[in-house]
N, C-alpha and C positions, 0 to 999 in steps of 0.2 A: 732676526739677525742676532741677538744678543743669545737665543740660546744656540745657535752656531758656534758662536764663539765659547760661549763654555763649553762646546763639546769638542772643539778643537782643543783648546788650553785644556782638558781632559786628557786629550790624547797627548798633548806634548808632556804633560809631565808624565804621563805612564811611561813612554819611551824612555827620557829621561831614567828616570829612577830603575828602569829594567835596568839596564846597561852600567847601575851600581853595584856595589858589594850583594852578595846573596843577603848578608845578614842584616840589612834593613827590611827586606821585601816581607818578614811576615808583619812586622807593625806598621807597613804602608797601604798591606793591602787594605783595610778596611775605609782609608782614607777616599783609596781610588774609587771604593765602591760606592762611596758617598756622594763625592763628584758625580762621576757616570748617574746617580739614580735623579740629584737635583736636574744635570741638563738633559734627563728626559722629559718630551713634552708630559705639561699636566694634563691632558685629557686621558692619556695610558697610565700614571700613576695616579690617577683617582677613580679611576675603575675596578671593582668590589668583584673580587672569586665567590663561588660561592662556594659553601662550607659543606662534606655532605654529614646529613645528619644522620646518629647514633640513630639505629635501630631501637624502637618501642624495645622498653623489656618487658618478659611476661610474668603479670602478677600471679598470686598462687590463687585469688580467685578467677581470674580468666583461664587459667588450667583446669582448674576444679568444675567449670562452667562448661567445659569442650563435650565431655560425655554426656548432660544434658541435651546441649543444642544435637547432638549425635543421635538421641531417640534410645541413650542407656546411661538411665538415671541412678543411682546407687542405692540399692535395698537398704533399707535400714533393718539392725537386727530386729526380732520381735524380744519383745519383754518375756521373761521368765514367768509360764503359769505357774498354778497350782498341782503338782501332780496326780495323778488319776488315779478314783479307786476301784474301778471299770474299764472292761471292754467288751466294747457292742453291748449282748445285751448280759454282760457276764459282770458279777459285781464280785471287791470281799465285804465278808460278813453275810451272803447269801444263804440262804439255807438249801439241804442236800434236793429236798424237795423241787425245790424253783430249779437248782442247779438242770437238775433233771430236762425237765420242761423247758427251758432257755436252749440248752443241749439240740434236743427232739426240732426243735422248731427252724434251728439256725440250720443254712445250706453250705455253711462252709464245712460242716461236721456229718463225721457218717458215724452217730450215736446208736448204739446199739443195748439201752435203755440199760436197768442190772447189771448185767453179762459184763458191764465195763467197772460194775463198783466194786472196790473188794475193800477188807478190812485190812488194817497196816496192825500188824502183832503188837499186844506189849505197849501199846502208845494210845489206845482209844481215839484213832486217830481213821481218816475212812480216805480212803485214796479214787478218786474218780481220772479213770487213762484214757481216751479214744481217741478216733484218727481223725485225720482232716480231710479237707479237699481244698484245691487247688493251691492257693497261699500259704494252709499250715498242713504239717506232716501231723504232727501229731499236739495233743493239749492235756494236760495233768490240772487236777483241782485236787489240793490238800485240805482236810477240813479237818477241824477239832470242835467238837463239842455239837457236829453238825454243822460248823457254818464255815465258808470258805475265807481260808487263812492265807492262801498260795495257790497262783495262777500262773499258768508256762505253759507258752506257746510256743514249739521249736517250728520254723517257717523254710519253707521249700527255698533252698540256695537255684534251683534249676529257674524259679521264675522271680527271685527278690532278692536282693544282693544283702549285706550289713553297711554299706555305707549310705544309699538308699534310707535304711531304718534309723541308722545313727543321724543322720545330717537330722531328719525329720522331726526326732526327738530333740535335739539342739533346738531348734527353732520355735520346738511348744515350747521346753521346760529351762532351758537355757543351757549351760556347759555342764557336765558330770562334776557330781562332786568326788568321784572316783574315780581313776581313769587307769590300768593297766593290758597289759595283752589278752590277758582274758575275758574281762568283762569291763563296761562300760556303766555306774549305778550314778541313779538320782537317788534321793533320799530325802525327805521330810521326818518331819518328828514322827508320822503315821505310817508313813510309805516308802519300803523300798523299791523301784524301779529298776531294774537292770536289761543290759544286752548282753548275753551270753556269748562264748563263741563255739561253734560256728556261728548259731544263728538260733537263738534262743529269747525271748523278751518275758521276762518273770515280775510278775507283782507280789509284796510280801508284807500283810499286816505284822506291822512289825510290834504293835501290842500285844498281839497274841505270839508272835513270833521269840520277842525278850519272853515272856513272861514261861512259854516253854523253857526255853534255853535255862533261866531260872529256875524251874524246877527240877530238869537236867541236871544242874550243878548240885543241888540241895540232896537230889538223890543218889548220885555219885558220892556225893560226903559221906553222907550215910554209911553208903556198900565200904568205903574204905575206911571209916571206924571196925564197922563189925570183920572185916578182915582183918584188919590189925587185932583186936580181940581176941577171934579167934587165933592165929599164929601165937600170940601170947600165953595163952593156954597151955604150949610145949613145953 
């Protein structure tokens, strides 16, 4: 009974107060709504909504976790080796001899023993050229003093791509430390490395290599005193 009655005296003064000035009604409404909320029964005002709840967020290791559980783990890089002073059974600092026989033996090569050595003029230098099969077109051995200095493999584009060789080489030796459109070179204090383009892979003892280039320069000095000299003489 009694909450009858406040919900009646609720309603008389709502009526009431409509039927006054407009400009009371916005600081009554909230009065009215007070009224109205007391004389509803307590069993519906102490009945609890429920809240919905915020979405889990996703941490970055539960994302980092997905390609795991997925069965595609993420490769880690490999470490940078040591670069190579060899291939197959092809080394530098070999001599012309063994070169020969390693040559002969190997099936990737259609070695055709002499016939493919010739001497480089002027440089005491011995130049070894023959062809390949299947993988390489062709392979050059430079040698000074007999022993090989410079190895180039130019390799068949029809069956091996350069990105193929490049990626492969990243993953022994680590990033170039030379990178432009024409070639791709690792380097050690020993060994030069590079990718040629098209499609080229060179090794180049590069002690023997400076140590040419050095006597290059010294001899070149030389010629351009004695030409200076001689012009002098006029």
């Amino acid at each position: 009974m009694e909450q009858h009655r406040l919900t009646e005296a609720a309603s008389l003064l709502f009526w009431r107060i409509r039927f006054r000035s407009c400009r009371v009604v916005g600081p009554v409404l909230p009065l009215i709504t007070l009224i109205t909320l007391l004389a509803l029964p307590h069993n519906l005002s102490a009945q609890s909504f429920p809240v919905p709840a915020e979405p889990a967020a996703t941490t970055p290791a539960a994302a980092s976790a997905s390609p795991t559980a997925a069965g595609q783990s993420p490769v880690a890089a490999a470490p940078a080796g040591t670069l190579p002073l060899s291939y197959r059974s092809f080394s530098l600092g070999m001599g012309l001899e063994d070169l020969k026989k390693a040559l002969a033996a190997d099936s990737l090569f259609a070695f055709r023993g002499d016939r493919d050595v010739s001497l480089l003029p002027m440089s005491e230098q011995t130049l070894v050229e023959t062809t390949g099969l299947s993988f390489i077109k062709r392979a050059f051995f430079q040698l000074k003093d007999s022993k090989v200095f410079i190895m180039a493999f130019t390799l068949n584009t029809d069956i091996i791509d350069h990105y193929s060789v490049f990626t492969t080489l990243v993953q022994k030796y680590g990033e170039p430390t030379e990178l432009n459109p024409r070639e791709a070179v690792w380097r050690s204090e020993t060994v030069r490395l590079s990718i040629e383009r098209p499609l080229t892979v060179k090794y180049i003892d590069l002690r023997v290599f400076n140590s040419i280039v050095e006597e290059s320069t010294v001899k070149e000095s030389k010629e351009a005193i004695l030409r200076r000299e001689f012009l002098n003489d006029f």
